[in-house]
Phi, psi and omega in degrees: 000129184268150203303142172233057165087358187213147165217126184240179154158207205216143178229140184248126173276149207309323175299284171304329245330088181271155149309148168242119194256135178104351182276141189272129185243122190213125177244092173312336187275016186236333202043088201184146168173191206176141204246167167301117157299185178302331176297328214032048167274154161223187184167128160216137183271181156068040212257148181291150175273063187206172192289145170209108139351137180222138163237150183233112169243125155227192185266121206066028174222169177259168181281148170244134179235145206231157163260123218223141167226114187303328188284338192232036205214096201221000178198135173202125179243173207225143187211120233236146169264111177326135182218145151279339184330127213229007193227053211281140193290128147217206188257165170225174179274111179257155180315305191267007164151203179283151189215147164319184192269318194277332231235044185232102176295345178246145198303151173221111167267137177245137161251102198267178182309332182262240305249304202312312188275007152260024169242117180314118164221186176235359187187152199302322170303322164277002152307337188213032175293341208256354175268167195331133164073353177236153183188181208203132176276104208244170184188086192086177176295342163311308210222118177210160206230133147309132173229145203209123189036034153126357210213111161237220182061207183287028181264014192225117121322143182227119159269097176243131141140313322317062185242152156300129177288154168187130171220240143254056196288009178275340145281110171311354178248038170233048170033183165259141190284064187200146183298100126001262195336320173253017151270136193240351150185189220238089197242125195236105177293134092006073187120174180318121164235035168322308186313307187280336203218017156075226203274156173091342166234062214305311217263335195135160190251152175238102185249124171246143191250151197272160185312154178269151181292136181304171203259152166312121167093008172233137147215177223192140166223176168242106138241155169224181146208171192216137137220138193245127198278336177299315184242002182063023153354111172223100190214148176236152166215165177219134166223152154240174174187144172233140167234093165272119193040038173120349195253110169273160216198156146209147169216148204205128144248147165226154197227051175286152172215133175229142156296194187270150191263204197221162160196188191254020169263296209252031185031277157280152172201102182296139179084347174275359170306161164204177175234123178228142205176113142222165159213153169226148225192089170222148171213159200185178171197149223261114202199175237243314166284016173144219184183141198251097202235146157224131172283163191200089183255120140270125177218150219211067167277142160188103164273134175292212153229139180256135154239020170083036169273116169252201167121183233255094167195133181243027175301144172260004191267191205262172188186119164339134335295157159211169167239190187223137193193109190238133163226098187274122172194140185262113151222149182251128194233116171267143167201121172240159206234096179247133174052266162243025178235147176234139194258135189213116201204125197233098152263114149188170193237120147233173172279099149252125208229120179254150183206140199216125198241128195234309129334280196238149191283326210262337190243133167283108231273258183266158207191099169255121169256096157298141154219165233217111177231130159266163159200167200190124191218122165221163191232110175227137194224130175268104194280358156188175196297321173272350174238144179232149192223183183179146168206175194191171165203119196205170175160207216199149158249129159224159168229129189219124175273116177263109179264352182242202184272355184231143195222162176236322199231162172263170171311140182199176182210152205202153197204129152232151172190119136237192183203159194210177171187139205212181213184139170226107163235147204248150147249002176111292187291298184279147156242078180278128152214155179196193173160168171232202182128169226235147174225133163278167098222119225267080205212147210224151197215118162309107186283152159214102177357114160093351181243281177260161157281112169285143168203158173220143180240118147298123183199133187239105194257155134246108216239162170192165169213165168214150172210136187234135189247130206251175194205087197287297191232163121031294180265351206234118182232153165257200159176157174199153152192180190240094187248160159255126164249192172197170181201120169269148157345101176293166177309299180313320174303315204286337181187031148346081204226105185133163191312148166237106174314305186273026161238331200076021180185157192260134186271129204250124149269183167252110177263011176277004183281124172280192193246139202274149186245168152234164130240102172253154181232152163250142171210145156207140166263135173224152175209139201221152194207177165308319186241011171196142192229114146266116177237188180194121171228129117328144169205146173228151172215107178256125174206121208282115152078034168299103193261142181227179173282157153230133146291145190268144188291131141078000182263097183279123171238123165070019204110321205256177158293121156315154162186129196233137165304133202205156176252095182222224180258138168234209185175090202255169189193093087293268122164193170217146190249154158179141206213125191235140181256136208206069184305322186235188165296142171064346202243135211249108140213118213267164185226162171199151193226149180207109160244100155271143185232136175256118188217154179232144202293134170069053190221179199243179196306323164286029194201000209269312163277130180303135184302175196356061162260129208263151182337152142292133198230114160300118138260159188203121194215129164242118177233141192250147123247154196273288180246146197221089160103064169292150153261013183229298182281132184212141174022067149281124193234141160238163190195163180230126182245152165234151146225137203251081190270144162277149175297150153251119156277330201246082132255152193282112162242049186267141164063006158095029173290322129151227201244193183261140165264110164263175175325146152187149201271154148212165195240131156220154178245181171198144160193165214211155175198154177259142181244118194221162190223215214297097180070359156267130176295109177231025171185175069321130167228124158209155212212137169191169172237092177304141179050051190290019176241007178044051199276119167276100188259183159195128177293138133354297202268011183288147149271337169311351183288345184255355189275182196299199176298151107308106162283003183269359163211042144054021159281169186244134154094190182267151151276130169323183187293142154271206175313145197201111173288074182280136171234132175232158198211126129271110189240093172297181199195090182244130189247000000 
């Protein structure tokens, strides 16, 4: 029967075959889907008359992820087998567009909307710090910057909107500019992803994604809200979205708030309060030739500064020092469908206006305004069923203005552009890919009389990767690959000259610094059975002219500790393991090991490991589910958690830069249920206790770890979060 644009059919479980309710039917290259009625029938419109990837997701099921051709195709049912796999087939962002998952030469973690809302956090990076190989850099409960296999700051891409995030991420005391609330997952590339996404994405991309849009002829809302008992944590969100005949919409506000959060060493740790508000706003429409949509994002952070003061406070208000943090950003997003090829072009303009008060609540100290323009046109095309090809050309215009009485960077202007092209062919067995590209950027530095220099800089990259993914059996894939990365210098390593209030100390640039090269090689195993899910990745990363801070012996400027950017070879080498065992029906215990080890080449021992490499880490979770296709109760769960950080021994400690971290354990419990009433999800509930033994630590990766003595017991620096009690209500709405 030839396809007119639509697909319906009914999906069931494989056994009983009872109806299935609530399952998500999703055609990633559309962003787009629709769920199962009571009936557990579905129907979606407007669809292009062409082959599309489909995922059939529910919870306690396996996933089908399917090729559908739209042109000779108009009813299709689906029948889904209850699994423990903890190693579910989904699509993912691939060199030449989305691809399986398996069929990815470089390791990929995805954290979807059930795993994200059940995890207790204060921020998104910490929502998704605890999988394999990733981890965070934090400062207080507010603000934490991703580090991914040893490697952060701008060595990390962050993807929202589908735009490059760009803020100050170069500054450690600064978070991602982004709504927790309006992410419905988490896709984390691993390793060089320069080829796609140009300078910056040395260590890997964090891409996150926005909720999917209702199916034609729905609309639908949400609230929720969380409180977290350590810090008073309190937050809301409300969103709706609708589709009429083709024309789509959303709007979403959120509201956090926290006190300063405790622990039993530093009781209160004064400056850790924050505020948070964002919104968002897109509308677009949906056709058979593609789709055209524009974001509208506002985000509103105002964190205090920890300067290492504790004692007694449950103020939400704001208190000397604090920052400001306002982030505006538009983007227009196109994708049109010629022929078996598809054109995909990306405009969009952000704001980042930073602001740090130190004095006066109303003038501001140091006070940065970024602007930010992307652009990104890629183009893919399928030359046969097994081969794929994609090219593309993107990058960014910025300006960054100093607007207050205090300065750290000068004034500056940036110009980027590359171009790439890249190649997949699949055999079934086999999976081959690669591609290369070349990136300019161009960035001019603004004089200011007594402080900085005008200067300009050039950097020129070439990048490549070739990776082949073998498919042995059914359960079992090998994967390997070969990347080259680059990175050019951000401003701040190039000309830094001032206090940076929210570190504590003051920074020197380099303007002689090159641009850091890789070489990484990957190898990875996976393998999944009825009772058991395995994975295994490996990495060596050599990487040329690798710049970090060194503190200066013994050097006071204004006070602070000195510290100047400096370069050398580094040399990083690890992976991550993990296994999870399902011995009975519903129970679960998954285990995971995440090791780097950083050394910088030719040094002598106090100088010989690279700075903010984080511990090794165990984690182990055991989970039962209680109920799986309830009539009152749905994917109800209970669980136990561990997490183990190993002492770090291998710190950068020349001049006391900094120290060995020792081990520690913490215990969390959790537990979540869906509430349904005739055939409808009508609440989410989870509950959980993070440290539930109130264990007193310091992360590796704190920077609160460096601040002073506590005089009430003569420990040094600050301590993590203690015990911390959550409750979250999710409330769907179909109108």
């Amino acid at each position: 029967m030839k396809g007119d644009g639509a697909l319906s059919g009914k999906v069931t479980d494989k056994s009983s075959g009872e109806a299935l309710i609530g399952v998500t039917i999703y055609f990633p290259e559309l962003s787009r889907g629709t769920t199962t009625d009571i009936d557990g029938k579905y129907s979606i419109g407007d669809l292009p008359e062409r082959k599309l990837n489909v995922e059939v997701r529910y919870i306690g099921h396996k996933t089908i992820v399917t090729s559908v051709d739209m042109a000779t195709t108009t009813h299709l049912d689906f029948k889904l087998a209850e699994s423990d796999a903890t190693m579910q087939e989904v699509v993912v962002t691939g060199l030449t567009g989305n691809i399986l998952k398996k069929d990815s030469p470089t390791p990929i973690t995805v954290v979807g909307a059930a795993q994200l809302n059940a995890t207790p956090s204060t921020n998104i990076i910490d929502a998704i710090s605890k999988q394999p190989g990733v981890a965070q850099i934090t400062t207080g409960s507010g603000i934490s910057k991703p580090v991914i296999r040893g490697l952060g700051f701008n060595r990390v891409v962050v993807v929202n909107d589908g735009v490059r995030q760009e803020g100050n991420q170069w500054g450690g005391e600064h978070g991602i500019e982004i709504d927790p609330q309006s992410i419905s997952s988490a896709e984390i590339l691993k390793g060089p992803a320069s080829l796609m996404y140009g300078s910056d994405a040395m260590a890997g991309v964090i891409i996150f994604h926005d909720e999917v849009l209702p199916a034609p002829g729905k609309v639908v809302a949400n609230a929720s809200t969380e409180y977290q008992t350590n810090n008073g944590l309190f937050d809301y969100s409300v969103n709706a979205k609708g589709n009429n005949g083709g024309v789509v919409w959303s709007g979403r506000w959120s509201d956090k708030m926290a006190h300063a959060y405790k622990n039993r060493s530093d009781q209160y740790v004064l400056g850790s309060q924050y505020r948070e508000r964002a919104a968002e706003g897109l509308v677009g429409i949906n056709r058979k030739w593609g789709y055209s949509r524009l974001t509208l994002d506002y985000y509103h952070l105002t964190p205090g500064m920890v300067e290492g003061e504790r004692g007694y406070s449950h103020s939400y208000g704001k208190s000397l020092p604090f920052q400001q943090v306002h982030h505006y950003k538009a983007v227009a997003e196109n994708t049109l469908f010629l022929g078996k090829g598809t054109l995909k072009a990306i405009m969009a303009y952000q704001q980042n206006r930073r602001q740090e008060f130190e004095d006066s609540p109303e003038e501001p100290g140091l006070d940065f305004m970024l602007h930010t323009v992307n652009y990104d046109v890629k183009y893919k095309l399928p030359i046969t069923d097994k081969l794929n090809m994609a090219t593309g050309i993107g990058g960014m215009w910025q300006r960054s203005l100093n607007k207050g009485s205090e300065y750290l960077i000068p004034a500056y202007q940036l110009f980027d552009i590359g171009a790439f092209a890249t190649t997949t062919y699949n055999t079934g067995k086999w999976v081959l890919s690669g591609g290369m590209r070349v990136d300019n950027r161009h960035l001019h530095s603004f004089e200011l009389e007594g402080l900085f220099d005008r200067f300009s800089r050039d950097f020129t990259g070439v990048t490549g990767s070739v990776g082949a993914v073998y498919n042995a059996t059914e359960n079992m894939t090998f994967r390997m690959n070969v990347a080259r990365g680059f990175r050019a210098p951000n401003l701040g390593e190039l000309a830094s000259n001032g206090v940076h209030e929210g570190t504590v100390t003051y920074e020197i640039g380099n303007h002689s610094l090159r641009p850091e090269y890789s070489w990484q090689a990957d190898l990875g195993w996976d393998y999944t059975s009825k009772m058991l899910t395995t994975s295994l990745a490996i990495f060596t990363n050599f990487i040329d002219n690798y710049i970090f801070t060194q503190k200066l012996d013994g050097v006071k400027t204004d006070g602070y500790d000195t510290y100047k950017y400096i370069q050398g070879d580094a040399r990083l080498i690890g992976g991550e393991a993990s296994v999870d065992f399902h011995p009975v029906d519903r129970l679960h215990w998954a285990n995971t090991f995440s090791y780097v080890n950083s050394v910088q080449l030719h040094q002598p021992a106090d100088s010989k490991y690279l700075p903010y490499t984080p511990a090794p880490r165990w984690t182990a979770d055991i989970r039962y589910d209680i109920v799986r296709d309830g009539t009152t109760l749905n994917n109800a769960y209970a669980a136990v958690q561990m997490e183990c950080n190993l002492r770090q021994n291998h710190y950068y400690a020349l001049n006391g830069t900094e120290t060995a971290t020792p081990s520690y354990t913490l215990f969390n419990v959790l537990a979540g249920t869906d509430i349904r009433t005739n055939g409808k999800k009508r609440a989410s509930i989870y509950l959980s206790c993070n440290n539930i033994f109130d264990r007193i630590y310091q992360s590796h990766l704190s920077r609160l770890k460096y601040l002073g003595v506590n005089p009430a017991n003569g420990r040094t620096g600050i301590f993590n979060m203690g015990r911390n009690f959550t409750v979250k209500v999710m409330i769907p709405i179909e109108i």
